[in-house]
MARKOL-608521 format. One line per field, with one value per residue (C-alpha): residue number from 0; chain; y, x, z. Coordinates in steps of 0.5 Angstrom, whole numbers, plus 2048, in hexadecimal, padded with zeros to 3 digits. Layout:
i: c(NUM,...)
ch: c(A,...)
y: c(Y,...)
x: c(X,...)
z: c(Z,...)
***
This chain:
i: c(0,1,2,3,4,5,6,7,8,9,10,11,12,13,14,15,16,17,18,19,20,21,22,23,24,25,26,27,28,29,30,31,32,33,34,35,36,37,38,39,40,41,42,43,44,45,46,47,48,49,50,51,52,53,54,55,56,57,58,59,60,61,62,63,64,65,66,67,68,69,70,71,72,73,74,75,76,77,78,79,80,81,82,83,84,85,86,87,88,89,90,91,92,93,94,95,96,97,98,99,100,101,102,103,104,105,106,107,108,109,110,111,112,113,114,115,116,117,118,119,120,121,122,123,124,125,126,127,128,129,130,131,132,133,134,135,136,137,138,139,140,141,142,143,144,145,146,147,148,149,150,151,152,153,154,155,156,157,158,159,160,161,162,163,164,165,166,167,168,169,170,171,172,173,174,175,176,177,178,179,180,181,182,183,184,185,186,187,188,189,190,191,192,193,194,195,196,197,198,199,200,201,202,203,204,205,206,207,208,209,210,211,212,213,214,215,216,217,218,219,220,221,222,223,224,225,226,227,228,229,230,231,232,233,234,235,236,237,238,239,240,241,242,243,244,245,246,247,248,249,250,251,252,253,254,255,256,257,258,259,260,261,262,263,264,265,266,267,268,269,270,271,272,273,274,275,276,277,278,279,280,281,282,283,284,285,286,287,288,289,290,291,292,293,294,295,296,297,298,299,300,301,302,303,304,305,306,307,308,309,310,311,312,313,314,315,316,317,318,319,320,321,322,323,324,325,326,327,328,329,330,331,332,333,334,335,336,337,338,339,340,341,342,343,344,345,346,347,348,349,350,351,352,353,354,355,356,357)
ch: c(A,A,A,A,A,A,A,A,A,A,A,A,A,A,A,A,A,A,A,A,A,A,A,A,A,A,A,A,A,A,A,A,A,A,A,A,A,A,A,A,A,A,A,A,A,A,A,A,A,A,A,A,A,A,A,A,A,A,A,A,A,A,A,A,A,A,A,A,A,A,A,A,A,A,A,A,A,A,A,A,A,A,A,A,A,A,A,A,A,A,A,A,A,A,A,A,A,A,A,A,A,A,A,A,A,A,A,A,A,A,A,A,A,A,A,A,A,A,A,A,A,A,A,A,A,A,A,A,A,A,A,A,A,A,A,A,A,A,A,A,A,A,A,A,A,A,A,A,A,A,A,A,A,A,A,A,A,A,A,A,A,A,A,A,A,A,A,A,A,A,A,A,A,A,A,A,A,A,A,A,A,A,A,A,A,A,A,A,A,A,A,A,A,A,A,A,A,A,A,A,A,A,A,A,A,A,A,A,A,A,A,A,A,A,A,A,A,A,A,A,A,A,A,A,A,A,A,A,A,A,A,A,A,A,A,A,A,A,A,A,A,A,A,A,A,A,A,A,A,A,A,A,A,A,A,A,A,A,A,A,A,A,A,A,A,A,A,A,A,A,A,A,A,A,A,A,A,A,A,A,A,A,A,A,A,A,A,A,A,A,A,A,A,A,A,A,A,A,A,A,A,A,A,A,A,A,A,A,A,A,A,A,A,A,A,A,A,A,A,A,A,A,A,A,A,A,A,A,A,A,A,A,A,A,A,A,A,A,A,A,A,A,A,A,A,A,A,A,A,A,A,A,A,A,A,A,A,A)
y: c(7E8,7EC,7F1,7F4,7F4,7F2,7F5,7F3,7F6,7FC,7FD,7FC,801,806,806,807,80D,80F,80E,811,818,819,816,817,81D,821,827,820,81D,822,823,81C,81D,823,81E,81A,814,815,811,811,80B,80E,80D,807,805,808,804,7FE,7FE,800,7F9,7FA,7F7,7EF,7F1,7EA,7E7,7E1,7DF,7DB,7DF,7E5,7E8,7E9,7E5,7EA,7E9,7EE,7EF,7F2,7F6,7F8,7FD,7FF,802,805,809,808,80C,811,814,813,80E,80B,805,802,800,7FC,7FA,7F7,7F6,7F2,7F1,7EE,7EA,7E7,7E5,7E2,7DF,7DB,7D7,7D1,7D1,7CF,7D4,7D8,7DF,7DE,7DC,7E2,7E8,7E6,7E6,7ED,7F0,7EF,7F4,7F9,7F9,7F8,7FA,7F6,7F8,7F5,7F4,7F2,7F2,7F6,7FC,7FF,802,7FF,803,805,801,806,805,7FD,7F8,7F3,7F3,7EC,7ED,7E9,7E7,7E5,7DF,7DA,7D6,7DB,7E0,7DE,7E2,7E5,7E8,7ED,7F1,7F9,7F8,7F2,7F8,7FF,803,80A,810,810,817,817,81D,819,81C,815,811,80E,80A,808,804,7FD,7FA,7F3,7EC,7E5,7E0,7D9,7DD,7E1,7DD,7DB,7D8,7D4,7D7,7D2,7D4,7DC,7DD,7DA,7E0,7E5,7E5,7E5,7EB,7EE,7ED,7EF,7F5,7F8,7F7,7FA,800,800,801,807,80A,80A,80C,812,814,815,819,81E,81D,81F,824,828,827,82B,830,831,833,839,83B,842,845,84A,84A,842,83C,839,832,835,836,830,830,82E,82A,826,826,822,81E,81A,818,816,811,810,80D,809,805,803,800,7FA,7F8,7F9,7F5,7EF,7EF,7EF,7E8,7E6,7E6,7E4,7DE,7DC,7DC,7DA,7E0,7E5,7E9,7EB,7EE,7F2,7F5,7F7,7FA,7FD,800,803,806,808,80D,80E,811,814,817,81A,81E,821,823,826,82A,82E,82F,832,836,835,837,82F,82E,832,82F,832,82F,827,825,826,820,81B,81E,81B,815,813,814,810,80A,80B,807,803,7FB,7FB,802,802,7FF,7F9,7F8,7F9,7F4,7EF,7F1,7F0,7EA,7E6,7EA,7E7,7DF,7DA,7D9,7E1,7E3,7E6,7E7,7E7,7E0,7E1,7E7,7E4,7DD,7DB,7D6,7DC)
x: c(7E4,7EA,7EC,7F1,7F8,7FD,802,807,805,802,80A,80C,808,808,810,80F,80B,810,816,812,810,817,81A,815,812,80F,815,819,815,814,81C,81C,817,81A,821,821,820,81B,81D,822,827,828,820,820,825,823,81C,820,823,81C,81A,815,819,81A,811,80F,814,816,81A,81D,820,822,81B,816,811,80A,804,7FE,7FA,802,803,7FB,7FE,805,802,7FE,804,807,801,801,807,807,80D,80E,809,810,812,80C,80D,814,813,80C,809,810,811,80A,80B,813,810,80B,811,812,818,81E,81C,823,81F,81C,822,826,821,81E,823,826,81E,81F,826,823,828,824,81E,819,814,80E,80A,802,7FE,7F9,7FE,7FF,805,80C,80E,815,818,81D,821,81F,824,81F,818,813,80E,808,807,800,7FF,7F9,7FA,7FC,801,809,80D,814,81A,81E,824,823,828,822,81D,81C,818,814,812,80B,809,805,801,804,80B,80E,80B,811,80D,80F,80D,810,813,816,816,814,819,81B,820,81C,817,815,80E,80B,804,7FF,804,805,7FE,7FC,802,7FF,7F8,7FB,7FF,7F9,7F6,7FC,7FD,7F6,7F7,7FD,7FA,7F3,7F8,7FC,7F5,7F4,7F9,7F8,7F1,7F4,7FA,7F5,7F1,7F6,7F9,7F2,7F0,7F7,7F5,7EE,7F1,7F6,7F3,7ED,7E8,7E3,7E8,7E7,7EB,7E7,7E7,7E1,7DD,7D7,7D7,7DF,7DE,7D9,7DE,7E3,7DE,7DD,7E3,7E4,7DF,7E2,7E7,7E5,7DF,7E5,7EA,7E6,7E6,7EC,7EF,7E9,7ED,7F4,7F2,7EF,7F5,7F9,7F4,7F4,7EC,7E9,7E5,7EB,7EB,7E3,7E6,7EC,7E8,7E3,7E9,7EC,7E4,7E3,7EB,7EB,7E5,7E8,7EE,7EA,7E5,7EB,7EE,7E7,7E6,7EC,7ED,7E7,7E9,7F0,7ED,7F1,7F8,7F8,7FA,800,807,808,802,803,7FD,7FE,802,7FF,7F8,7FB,7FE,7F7,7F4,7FA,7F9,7F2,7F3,7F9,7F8,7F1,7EE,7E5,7E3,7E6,7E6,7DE,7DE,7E1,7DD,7D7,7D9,7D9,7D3,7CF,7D2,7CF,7D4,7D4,7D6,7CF,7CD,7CF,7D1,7D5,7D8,7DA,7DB,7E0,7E4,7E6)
z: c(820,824,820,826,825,82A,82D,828,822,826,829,822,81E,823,823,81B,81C,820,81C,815,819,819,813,80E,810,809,809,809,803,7FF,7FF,7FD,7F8,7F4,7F1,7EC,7EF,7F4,7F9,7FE,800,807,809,807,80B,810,80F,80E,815,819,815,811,80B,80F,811,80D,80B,80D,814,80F,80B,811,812,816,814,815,811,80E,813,816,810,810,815,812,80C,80F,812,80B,809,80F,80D,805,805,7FD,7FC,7F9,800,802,7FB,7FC,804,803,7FD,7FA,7FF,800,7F7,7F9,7FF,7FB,7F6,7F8,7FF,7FB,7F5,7F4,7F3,7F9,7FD,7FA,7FA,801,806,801,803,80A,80A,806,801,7FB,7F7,7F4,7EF,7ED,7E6,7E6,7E1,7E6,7E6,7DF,7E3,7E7,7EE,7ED,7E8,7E7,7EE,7EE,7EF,7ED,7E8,7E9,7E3,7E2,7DB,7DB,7D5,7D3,7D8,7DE,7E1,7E0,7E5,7E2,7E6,7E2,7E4,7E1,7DC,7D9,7D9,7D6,7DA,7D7,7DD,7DE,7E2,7E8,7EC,7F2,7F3,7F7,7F1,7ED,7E7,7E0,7DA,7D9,7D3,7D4,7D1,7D4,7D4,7D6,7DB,7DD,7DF,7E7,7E7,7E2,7E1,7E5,7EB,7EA,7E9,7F0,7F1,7ED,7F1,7F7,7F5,7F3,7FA,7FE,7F9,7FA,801,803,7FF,803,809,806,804,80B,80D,808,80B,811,810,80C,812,816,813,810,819,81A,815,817,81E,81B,815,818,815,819,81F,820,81E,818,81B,820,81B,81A,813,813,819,815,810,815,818,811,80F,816,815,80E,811,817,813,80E,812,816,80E,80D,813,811,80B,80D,811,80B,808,80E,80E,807,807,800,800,802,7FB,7FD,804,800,7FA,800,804,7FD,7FD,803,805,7FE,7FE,807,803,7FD,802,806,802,7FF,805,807,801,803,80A,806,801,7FA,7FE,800,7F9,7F9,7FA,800,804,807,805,7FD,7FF,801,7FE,7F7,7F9,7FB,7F5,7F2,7F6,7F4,7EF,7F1,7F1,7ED,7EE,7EF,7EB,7EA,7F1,7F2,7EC,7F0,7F6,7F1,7EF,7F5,7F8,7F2,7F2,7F6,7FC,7FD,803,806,80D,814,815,80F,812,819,817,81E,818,816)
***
């Protein structure tokens, strides 16, 4: 299998890079993070233009029609810069869920193209997360409802819900509780279609968060390399010691044993392989502990000052631990793993793995 990106998407995801190191710098995020809403309209507006918002929705609906394997890259650089998982929420997740309704769906029709120009905000329910992201601000709410014979997916406008602040260690996060009730308006799926959505929701879901995970891990890793060149003890930097050299190296390896399985998941996504939920939760797995691993690290290195307000790694430090948990945490996701190792049309051995039909 070929794992190498082409020009394209490399010219994309260097082009955001370049845009957040500007815009979304953390002096910047932590301005926006002490409002009340905590979010800011001009950023998203500005991410909007760049295009992030049209990524995968369809050429149809005004945008530009990328898939996971594009978005494995770009939360990557979500991650990196610690931009709000809401975004990815509206920008990929939503769209995905609309994208699946039939293509005369008028929800689809409406919400769609409005996705593509970035004026809108759209929150998602799964009966994974206890919490939704920014409820508050959102211009649309699609909640599942889980029945005896499947999940319904419900639209609701804000004024059909009441949303109840949740506190979070993460200062980008924005969750809350949702009371609401289903009704025959508000319902979008009947419950055989919306549970073929919910699942692949969980799967995109859990996806993108092992892309921003990473993204995560090497932002700490960048960040405690910087530190270690400019912090001295004994008249040297504390980078040139071999015990913090080894400390660096193995969050290095962390992070380049966990993306060939996050990329092999996205193309199990992108390709709608059968097995495409066993190569995510492996991905959720092996990200989640490269994020985890990071920021344990990179804690030692700084001492109980990174912690504090003060220091940047405090921030992307505690939205890995967040997200750690985030569209299934370990357990659940090393149950799936399990399952499916023990069934009787596992997924075992090299053939399997480099099968060329995939």
């Amino acid at each position: 299998m070929n794992f190498t990106f082409n020009e394209d998407q490399h010219a994309l995801r260097d082009s955001i890079s370049r845009f957040l190191m500007v815009e979304a710098a953390p002096e910047k995020l932590r301005a926006i993070w002490q409002t009340d809403a905590g979010r800011s309209t001009e950023l998203r507006s500005k991410l909007a233009e760049q295009g992030i918002t049209a990524l995968s929705v369809p050429e149809s609906a005004g945008g530009l029609g990328l898939g996971d394997v594009d978005w494995s890259l770009m939360n990557q650089e979500l991650g990196y810069f610690g931009i709000p998982d809401s975004l990815s929420d509206t920008a990929y997740l939503a769209t995905g869920l609309l994208s699946g309704l039939p293509e005369n769906h008028p929800i689809r029709n409406k919400w769609l193209p409005l996705i593509a120009d970035g004026s809108v905000r759209i929150a998602l329910g799964h009966p994974v997360n206890p919490w939704v992201a920014d409820a508050h601000l959102a211009d649309l709410l699609l909640l599942a409802y889980p029945t005896a014979t499947g999940t319904e997916w419900h639209a609701l406008t804000p004024d059909q819900i009441t949303a109840v602040a949740c506190p979070s260690i993460d200062a980008s996060r924005r969750l809350a509780t949702i009371t609401w009730q289903p009704s025959d308006d508000s319902r979008i799926t009947d419950s055989a279609a919306g549970q073929a959505l919910a699942n692949d929701l969980l799967d995109r879901g859990a996806l993108g968060v092992s892309a921003q995970l990473l993204g995560l891990a090497q932002r700490m890793l960048d960040l405690t390399v910087d530190y270690a060149a400019q912090r001295k003890q004994f008249g040297k930097p504390i980078g040139s010691f071999q015990a913090v050299k080894h400390q660096l190296a193995d969050i290095v390896t962390k992070i380049e044993f966990a993306k060939p399985v996050l990329y092999r998941a996205a193309n199990a996504m992108s390709q709608s392989e059968a097995q495409r939920s066993v190569r995510i939760s492996h991905a959720k797995i092996a990200c989640a502990d490269a994020g985890w691993f990071a920021a344990r690290k990179a804690i030692q290195v700084h001492g109980a000052m990174g912690y504090t307000w003060e220091v940047d790694l405090q921030m992307f430090m505690k939205r890995a631990w967040v997200l750690d948990a985030a569209w299934g945490d370990r357990s659940f996701h090393k149950q799936r793993l399990a399952d499916a190792l023990m069934s009787n049309d596992s997924l075992m051995g090299p053939g399997a793995t480099f099968n060329t039909s995939f």
